[in-house]
VOLUMSE-355792 format. One record per residue (C-alpha): x negated, y, z negated; chain. Coordinates in nm, 2 decimals. Each point is the difference from the previous one (the first is absolute). Layout:
<recs>
<rec><u>X</u><v>Y</v><w>Z</w><chaine>A</chaine></rec>
...
</recs>
This chain:
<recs>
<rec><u>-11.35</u><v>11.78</v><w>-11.16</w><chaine>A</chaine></rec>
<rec><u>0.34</u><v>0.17</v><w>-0.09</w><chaine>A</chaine></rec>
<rec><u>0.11</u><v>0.19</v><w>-0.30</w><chaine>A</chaine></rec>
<rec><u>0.38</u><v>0.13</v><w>-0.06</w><chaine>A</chaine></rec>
<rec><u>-0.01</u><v>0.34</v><w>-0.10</w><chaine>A</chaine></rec>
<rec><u>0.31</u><v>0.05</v><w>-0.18</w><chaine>A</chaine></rec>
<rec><u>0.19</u><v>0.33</v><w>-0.08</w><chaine>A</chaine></rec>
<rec><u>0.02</u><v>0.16</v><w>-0.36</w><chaine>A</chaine></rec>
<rec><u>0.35</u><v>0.00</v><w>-0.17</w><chaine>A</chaine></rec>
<rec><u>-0.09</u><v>0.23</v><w>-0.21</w><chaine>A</chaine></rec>
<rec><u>-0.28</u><v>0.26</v><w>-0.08</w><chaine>A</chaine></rec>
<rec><u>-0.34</u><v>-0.16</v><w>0.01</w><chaine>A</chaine></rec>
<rec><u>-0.19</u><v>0.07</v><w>-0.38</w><chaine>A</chaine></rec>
<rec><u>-0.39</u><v>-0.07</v><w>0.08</w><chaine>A</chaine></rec>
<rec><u>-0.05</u><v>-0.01</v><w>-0.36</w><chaine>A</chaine></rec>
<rec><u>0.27</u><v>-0.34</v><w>-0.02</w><chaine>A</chaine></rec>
<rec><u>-0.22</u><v>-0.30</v><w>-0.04</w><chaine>A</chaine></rec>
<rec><u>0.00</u><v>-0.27</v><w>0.28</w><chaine>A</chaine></rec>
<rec><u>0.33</u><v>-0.19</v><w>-0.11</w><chaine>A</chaine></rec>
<rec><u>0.17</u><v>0.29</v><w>-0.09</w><chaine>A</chaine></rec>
<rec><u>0.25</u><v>0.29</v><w>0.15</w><chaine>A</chaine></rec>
<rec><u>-0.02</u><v>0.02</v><w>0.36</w><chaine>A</chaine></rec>
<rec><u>-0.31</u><v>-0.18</v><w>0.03</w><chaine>A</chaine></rec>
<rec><u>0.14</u><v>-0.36</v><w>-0.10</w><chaine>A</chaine></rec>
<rec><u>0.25</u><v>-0.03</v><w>0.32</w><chaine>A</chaine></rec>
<rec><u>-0.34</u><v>0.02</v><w>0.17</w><chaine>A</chaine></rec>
<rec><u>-0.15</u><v>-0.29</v><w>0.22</w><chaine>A</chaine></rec>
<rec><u>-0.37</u><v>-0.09</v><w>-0.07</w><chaine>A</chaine></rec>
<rec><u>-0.26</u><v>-0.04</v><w>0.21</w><chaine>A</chaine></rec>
<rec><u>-0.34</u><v>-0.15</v><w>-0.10</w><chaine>A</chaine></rec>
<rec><u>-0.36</u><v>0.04</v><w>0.17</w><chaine>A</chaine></rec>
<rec><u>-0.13</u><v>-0.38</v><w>-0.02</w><chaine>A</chaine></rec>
<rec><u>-0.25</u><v>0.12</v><w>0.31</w><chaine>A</chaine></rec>
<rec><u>-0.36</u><v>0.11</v><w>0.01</w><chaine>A</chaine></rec>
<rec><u>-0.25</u><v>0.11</v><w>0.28</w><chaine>A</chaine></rec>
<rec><u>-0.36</u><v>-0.07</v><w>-0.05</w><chaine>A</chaine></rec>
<rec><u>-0.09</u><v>-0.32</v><w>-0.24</w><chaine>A</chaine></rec>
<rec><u>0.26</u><v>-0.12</v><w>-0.21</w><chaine>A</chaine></rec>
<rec><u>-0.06</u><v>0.25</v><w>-0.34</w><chaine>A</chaine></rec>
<rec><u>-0.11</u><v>-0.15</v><w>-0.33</w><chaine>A</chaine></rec>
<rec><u>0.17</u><v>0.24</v><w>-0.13</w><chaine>A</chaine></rec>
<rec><u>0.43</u><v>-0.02</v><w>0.17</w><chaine>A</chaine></rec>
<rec><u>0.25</u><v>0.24</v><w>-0.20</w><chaine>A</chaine></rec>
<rec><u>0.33</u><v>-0.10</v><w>0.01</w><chaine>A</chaine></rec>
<rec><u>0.14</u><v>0.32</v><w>0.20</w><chaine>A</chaine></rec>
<rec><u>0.36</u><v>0.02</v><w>0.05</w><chaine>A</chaine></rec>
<rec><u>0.21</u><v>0.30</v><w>0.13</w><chaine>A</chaine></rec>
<rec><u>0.40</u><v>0.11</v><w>0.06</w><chaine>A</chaine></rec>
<rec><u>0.13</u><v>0.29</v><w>0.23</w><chaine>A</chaine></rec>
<rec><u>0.32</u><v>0.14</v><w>-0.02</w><chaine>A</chaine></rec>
<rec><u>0.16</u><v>0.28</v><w>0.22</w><chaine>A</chaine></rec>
<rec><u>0.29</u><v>0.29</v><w>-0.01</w><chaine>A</chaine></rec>
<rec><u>0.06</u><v>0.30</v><w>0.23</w><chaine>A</chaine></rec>
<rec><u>-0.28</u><v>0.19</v><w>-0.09</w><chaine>A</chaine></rec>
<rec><u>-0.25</u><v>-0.21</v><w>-0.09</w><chaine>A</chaine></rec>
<rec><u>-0.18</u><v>-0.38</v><w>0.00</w><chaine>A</chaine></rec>
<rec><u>-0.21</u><v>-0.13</v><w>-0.35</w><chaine>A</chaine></rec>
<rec><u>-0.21</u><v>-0.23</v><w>-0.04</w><chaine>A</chaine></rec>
<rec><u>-0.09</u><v>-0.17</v><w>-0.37</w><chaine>A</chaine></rec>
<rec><u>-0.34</u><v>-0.18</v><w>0.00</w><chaine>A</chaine></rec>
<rec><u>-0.06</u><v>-0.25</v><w>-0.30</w><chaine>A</chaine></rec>
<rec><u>-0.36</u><v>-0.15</v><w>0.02</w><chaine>A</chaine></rec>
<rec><u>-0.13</u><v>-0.21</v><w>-0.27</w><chaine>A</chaine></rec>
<rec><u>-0.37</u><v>0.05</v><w>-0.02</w><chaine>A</chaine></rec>
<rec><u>-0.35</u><v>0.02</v><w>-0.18</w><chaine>A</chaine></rec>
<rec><u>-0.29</u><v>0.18</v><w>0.08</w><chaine>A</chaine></rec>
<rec><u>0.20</u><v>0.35</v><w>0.04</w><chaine>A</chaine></rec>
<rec><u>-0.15</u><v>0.34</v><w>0.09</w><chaine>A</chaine></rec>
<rec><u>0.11</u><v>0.36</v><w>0.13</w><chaine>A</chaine></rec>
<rec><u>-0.25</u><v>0.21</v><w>0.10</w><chaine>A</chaine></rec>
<rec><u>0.15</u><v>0.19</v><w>0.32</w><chaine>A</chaine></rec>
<rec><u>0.01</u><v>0.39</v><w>-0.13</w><chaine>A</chaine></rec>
<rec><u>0.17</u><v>0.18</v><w>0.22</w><chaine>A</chaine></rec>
<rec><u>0.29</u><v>-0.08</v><w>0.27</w><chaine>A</chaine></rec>
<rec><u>-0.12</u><v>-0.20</v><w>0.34</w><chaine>A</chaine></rec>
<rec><u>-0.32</u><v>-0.10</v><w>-0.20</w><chaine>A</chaine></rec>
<rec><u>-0.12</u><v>-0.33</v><w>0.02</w><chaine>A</chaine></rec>
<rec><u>0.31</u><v>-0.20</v><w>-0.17</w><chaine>A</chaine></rec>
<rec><u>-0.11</u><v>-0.32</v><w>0.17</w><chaine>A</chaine></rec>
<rec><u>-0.33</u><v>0.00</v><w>-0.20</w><chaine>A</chaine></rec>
<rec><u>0.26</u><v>-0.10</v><w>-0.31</w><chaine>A</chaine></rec>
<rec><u>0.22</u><v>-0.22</v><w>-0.08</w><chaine>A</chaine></rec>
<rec><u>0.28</u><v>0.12</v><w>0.26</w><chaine>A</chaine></rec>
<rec><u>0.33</u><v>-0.09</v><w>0.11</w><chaine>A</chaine></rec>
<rec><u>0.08</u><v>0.09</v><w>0.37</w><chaine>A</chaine></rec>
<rec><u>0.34</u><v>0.06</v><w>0.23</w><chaine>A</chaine></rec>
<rec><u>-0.12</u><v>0.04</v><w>0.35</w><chaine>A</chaine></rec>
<rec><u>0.38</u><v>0.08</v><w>0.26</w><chaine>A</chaine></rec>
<rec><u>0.08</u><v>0.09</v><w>0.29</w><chaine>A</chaine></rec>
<rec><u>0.33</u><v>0.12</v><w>-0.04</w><chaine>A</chaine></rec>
<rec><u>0.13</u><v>-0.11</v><w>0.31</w><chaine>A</chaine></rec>
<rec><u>-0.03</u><v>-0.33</v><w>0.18</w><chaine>A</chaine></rec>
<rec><u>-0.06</u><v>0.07</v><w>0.33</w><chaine>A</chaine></rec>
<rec><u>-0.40</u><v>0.14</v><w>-0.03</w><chaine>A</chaine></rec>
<rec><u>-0.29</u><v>-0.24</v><w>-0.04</w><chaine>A</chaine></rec>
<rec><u>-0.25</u><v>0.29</v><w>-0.01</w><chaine>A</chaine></rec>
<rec><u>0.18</u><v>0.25</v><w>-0.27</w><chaine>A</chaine></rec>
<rec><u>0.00</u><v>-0.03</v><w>-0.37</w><chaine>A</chaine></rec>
<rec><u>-0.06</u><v>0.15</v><w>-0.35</w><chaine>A</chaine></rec>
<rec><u>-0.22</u><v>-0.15</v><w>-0.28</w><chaine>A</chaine></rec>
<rec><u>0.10</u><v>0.14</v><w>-0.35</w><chaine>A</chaine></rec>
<rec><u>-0.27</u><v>-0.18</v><w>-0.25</w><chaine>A</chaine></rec>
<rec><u>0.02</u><v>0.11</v><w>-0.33</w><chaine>A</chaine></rec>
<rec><u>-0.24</u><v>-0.10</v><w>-0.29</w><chaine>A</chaine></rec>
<rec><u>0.12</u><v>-0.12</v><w>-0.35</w><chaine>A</chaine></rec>
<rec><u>0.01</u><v>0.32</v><w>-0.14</w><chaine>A</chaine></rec>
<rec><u>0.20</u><v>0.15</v><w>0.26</w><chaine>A</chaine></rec>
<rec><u>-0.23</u><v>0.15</v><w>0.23</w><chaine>A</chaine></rec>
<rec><u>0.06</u><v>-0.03</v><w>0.38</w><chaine>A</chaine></rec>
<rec><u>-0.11</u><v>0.01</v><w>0.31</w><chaine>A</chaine></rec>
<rec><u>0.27</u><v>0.08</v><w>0.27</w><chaine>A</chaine></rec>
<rec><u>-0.06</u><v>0.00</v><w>0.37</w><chaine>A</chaine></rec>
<rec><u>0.21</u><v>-0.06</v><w>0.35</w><chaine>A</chaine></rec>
<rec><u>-0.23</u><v>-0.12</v><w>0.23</w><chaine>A</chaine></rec>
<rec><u>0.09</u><v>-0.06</v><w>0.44</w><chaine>A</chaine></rec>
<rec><u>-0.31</u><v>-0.24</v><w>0.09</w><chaine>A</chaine></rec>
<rec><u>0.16</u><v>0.11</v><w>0.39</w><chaine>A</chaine></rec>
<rec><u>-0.14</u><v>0.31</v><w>-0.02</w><chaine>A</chaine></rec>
<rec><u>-0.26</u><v>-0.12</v><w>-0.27</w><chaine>A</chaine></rec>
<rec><u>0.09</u><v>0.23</v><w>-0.22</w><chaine>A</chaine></rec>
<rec><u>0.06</u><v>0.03</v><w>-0.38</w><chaine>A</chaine></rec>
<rec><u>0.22</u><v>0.30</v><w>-0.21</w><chaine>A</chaine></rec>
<rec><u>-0.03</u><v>-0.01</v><w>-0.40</w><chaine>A</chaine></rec>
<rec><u>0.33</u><v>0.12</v><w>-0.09</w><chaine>A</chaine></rec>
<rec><u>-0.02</u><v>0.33</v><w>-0.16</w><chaine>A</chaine></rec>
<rec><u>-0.07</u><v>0.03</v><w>-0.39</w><chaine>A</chaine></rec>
<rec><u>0.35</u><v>0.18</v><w>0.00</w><chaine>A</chaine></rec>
<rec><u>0.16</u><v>-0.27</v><w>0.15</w><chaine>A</chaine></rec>
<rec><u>-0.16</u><v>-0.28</v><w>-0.17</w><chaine>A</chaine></rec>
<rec><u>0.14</u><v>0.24</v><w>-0.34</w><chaine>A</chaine></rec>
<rec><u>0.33</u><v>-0.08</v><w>0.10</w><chaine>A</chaine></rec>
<rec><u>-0.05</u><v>-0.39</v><w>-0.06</w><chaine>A</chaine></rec>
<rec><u>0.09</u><v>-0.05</v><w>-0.37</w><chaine>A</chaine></rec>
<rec><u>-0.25</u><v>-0.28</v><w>-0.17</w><chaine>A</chaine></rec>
<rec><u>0.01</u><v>-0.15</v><w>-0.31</w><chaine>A</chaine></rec>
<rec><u>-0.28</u><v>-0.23</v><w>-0.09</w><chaine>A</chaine></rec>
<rec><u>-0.04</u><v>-0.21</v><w>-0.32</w><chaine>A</chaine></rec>
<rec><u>-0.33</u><v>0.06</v><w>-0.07</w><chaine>A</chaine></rec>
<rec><u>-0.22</u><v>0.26</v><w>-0.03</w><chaine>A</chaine></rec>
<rec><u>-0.12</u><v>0.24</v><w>0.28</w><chaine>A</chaine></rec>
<rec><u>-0.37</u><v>-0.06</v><w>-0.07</w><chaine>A</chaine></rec>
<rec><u>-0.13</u><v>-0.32</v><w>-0.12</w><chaine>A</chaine></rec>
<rec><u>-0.42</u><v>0.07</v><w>0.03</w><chaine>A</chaine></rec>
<rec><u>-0.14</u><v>-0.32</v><w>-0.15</w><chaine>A</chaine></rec>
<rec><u>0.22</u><v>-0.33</v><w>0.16</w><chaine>A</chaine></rec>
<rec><u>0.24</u><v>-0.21</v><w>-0.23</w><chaine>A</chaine></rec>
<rec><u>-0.14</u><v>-0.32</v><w>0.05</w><chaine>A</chaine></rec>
<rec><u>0.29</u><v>-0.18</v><w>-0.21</w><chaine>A</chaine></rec>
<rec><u>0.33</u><v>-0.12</v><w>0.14</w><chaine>A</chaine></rec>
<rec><u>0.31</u><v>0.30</v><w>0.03</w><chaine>A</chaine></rec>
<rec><u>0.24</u><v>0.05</v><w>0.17</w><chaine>A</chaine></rec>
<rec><u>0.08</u><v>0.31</v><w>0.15</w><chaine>A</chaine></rec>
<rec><u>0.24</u><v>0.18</v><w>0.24</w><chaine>A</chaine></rec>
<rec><u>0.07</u><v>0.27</v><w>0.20</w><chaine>A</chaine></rec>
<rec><u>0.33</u><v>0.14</v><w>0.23</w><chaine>A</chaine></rec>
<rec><u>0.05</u><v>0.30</v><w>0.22</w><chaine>A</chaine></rec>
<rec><u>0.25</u><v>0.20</v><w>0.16</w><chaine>A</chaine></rec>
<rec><u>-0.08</u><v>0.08</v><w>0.29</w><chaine>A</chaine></rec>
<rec><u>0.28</u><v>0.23</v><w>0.20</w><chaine>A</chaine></rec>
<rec><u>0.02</u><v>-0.05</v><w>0.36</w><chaine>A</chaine></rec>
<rec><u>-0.02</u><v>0.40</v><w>0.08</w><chaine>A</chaine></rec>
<rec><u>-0.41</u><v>-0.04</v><w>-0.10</w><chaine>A</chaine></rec>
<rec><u>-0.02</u><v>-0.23</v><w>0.26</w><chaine>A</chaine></rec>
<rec><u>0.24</u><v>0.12</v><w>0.26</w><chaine>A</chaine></rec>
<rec><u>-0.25</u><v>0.27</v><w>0.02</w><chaine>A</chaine></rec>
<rec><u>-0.28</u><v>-0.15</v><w>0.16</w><chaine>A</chaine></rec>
<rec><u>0.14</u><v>-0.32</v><w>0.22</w><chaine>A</chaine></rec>
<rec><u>0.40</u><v>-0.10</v><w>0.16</w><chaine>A</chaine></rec>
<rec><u>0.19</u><v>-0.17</v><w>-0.25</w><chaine>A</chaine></rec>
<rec><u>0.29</u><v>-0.23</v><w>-0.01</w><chaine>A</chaine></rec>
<rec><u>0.21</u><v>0.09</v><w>-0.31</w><chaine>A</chaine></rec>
<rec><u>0.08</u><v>-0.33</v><w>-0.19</w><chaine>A</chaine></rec>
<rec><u>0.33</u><v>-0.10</v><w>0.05</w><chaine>A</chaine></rec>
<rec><u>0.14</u><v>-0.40</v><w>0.00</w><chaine>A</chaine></rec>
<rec><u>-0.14</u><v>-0.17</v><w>0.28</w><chaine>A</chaine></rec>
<rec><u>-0.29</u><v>0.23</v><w>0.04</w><chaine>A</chaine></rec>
<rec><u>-0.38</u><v>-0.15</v><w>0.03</w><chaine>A</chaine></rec>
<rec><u>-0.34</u><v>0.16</v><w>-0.09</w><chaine>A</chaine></rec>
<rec><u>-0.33</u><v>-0.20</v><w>0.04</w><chaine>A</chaine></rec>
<rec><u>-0.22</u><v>-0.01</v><w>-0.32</w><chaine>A</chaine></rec>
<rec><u>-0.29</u><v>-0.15</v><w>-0.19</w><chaine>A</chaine></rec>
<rec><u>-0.08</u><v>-0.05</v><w>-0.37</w><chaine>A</chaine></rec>
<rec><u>-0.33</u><v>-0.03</v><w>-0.17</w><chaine>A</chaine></rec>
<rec><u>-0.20</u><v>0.01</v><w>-0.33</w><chaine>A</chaine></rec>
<rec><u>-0.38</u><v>0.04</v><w>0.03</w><chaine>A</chaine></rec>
<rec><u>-0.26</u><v>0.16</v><w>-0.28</w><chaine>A</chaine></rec>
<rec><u>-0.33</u><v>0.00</v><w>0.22</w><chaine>A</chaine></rec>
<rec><u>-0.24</u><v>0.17</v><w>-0.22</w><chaine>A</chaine></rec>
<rec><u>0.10</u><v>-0.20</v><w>-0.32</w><chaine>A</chaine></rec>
<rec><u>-0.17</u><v>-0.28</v><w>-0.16</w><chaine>A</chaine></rec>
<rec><u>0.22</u><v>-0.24</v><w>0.18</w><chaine>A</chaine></rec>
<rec><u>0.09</u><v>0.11</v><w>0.38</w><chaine>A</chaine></rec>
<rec><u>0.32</u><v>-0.15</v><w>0.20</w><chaine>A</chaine></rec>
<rec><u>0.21</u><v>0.10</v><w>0.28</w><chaine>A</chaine></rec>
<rec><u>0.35</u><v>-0.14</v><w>-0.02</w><chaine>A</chaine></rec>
<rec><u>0.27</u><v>0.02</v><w>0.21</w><chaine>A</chaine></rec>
<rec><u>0.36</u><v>-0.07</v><w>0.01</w><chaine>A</chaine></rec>
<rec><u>0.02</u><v>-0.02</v><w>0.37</w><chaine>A</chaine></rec>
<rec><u>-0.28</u><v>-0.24</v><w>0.14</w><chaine>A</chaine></rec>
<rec><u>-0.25</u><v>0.16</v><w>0.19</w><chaine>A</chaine></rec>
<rec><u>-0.20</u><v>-0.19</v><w>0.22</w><chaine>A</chaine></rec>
<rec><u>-0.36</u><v>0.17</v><w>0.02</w><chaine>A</chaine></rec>
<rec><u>-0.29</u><v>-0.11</v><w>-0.10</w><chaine>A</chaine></rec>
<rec><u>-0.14</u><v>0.25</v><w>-0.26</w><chaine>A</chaine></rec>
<rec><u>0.20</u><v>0.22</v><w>-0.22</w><chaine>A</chaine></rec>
<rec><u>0.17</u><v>0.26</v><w>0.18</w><chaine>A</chaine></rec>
<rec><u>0.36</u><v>0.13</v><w>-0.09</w><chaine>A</chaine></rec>
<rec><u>0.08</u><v>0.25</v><w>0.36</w><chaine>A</chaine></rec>
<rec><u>0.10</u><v>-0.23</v><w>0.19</w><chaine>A</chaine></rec>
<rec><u>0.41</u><v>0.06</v><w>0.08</w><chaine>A</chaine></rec>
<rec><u>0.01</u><v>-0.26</v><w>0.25</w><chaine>A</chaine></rec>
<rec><u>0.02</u><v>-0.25</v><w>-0.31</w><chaine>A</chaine></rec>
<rec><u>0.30</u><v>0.16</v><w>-0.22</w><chaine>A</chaine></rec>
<rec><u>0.30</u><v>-0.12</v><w>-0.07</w><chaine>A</chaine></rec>
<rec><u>0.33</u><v>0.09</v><w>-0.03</w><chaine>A</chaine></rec>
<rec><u>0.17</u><v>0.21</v><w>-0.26</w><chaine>A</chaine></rec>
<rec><u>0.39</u><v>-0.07</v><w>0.11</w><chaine>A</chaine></rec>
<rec><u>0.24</u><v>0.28</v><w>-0.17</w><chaine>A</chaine></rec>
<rec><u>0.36</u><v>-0.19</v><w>-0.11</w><chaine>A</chaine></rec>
</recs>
């Protein structure tokens, strides 16, 4: 799998909608894969990335039922809800190196770079993970699930000094590569799934695995 990663014109609004400003010079990409049995339950999750000297964003747009947020605090247990998920290595010369950001609904995240070489796994600081700006469309807590259909989003910027931090990174530029992987799971609601946008061939659900991401090419 391939995705072009195309570079802003402009300044990127996260508050534009998904057709508008910045965001509608965006390619999509769509996760029509799953890990585990085939879900009862597949939301149609579809996401866009953009980048400009500073920084890369990323607009998620998942439409969905059966919605919850319970995650209270930052690198809490996102992936219990229903969660939209960027893992990178911002490179593409390491099979072994990469972040996963996962960020519920509401906006909470979990952030981590993790070297499965030296088997080893950093959460990125709470000040560092401040200096990603979110902005989600619905609420930051949602206690008992939504069980009708929604649709919801949520977009980030995430600037590449938080992550320059913590691992090498090649600065976007046209004809750069970075390896990636994007998923939408909600394991502790009503109706669990595991999609992925990238296939991943293993046989229970099980998202670290860099060895099957693909590619984000920068134009």
């Amino acid at each position: 799998m391939s995705y072009l990663v195309k570079r802003a014109l402009g300044t990127v609004e996260l508050a534009d909608e998904w057709d508008q400003g910045q965001w509608k010079h965006a390619e999509i990409l769509e996760l029509t894969h799953w890990m585990g049995d085939k879900p009862e339950h597949f939301p149609k999750t579809q996401a866009k990335v953009l980048y400009d000297d500073n920084n890369l964003y990323v607009f998620f747009r998942v439409e969905d039922c059966y919605v919850r947020a319970v995650a209270d605090k930052i690198h809490g247990k996102v992936w219990e809800d229903s969660c939209v998920e960027f893992f990178f290595t911002p490179q593409d010369q390491s099979e072994y190196e990469y972040f996963n950001l996962e960020t519920n609904c509401g906006g909470r995240m979990l952030f981590r770079y993790n070297d499965q070489r030296r088997k080893t796994e950093t959460y990125v600081k709470e000040s560092d993970c401040e200096l990603i700006e979110v902005h989600h469309s619905l609420p930051r807590f949602i206690i008992n699930e939504i069980t009708e259909p929604m649709v919801w989003t949520l977009r980030y910027k995430l600037p590449f000094r938080a992550i320059a931090r913590y691992a090498k990174i090649t600065k976007p530029l046209a004809g750069v590569s970075w390896k990636a992987n994007f998923y939408k799971c909600s394991e502790n609601s009503s109706h669990p799934h595991w999609l992925t946008w990238a296939r991943v061939d293993f046989p229970t659900p099980n998202f670290h695995l860099p060895q099957y991401f693909g590619t984000l090419q920068f134009a």
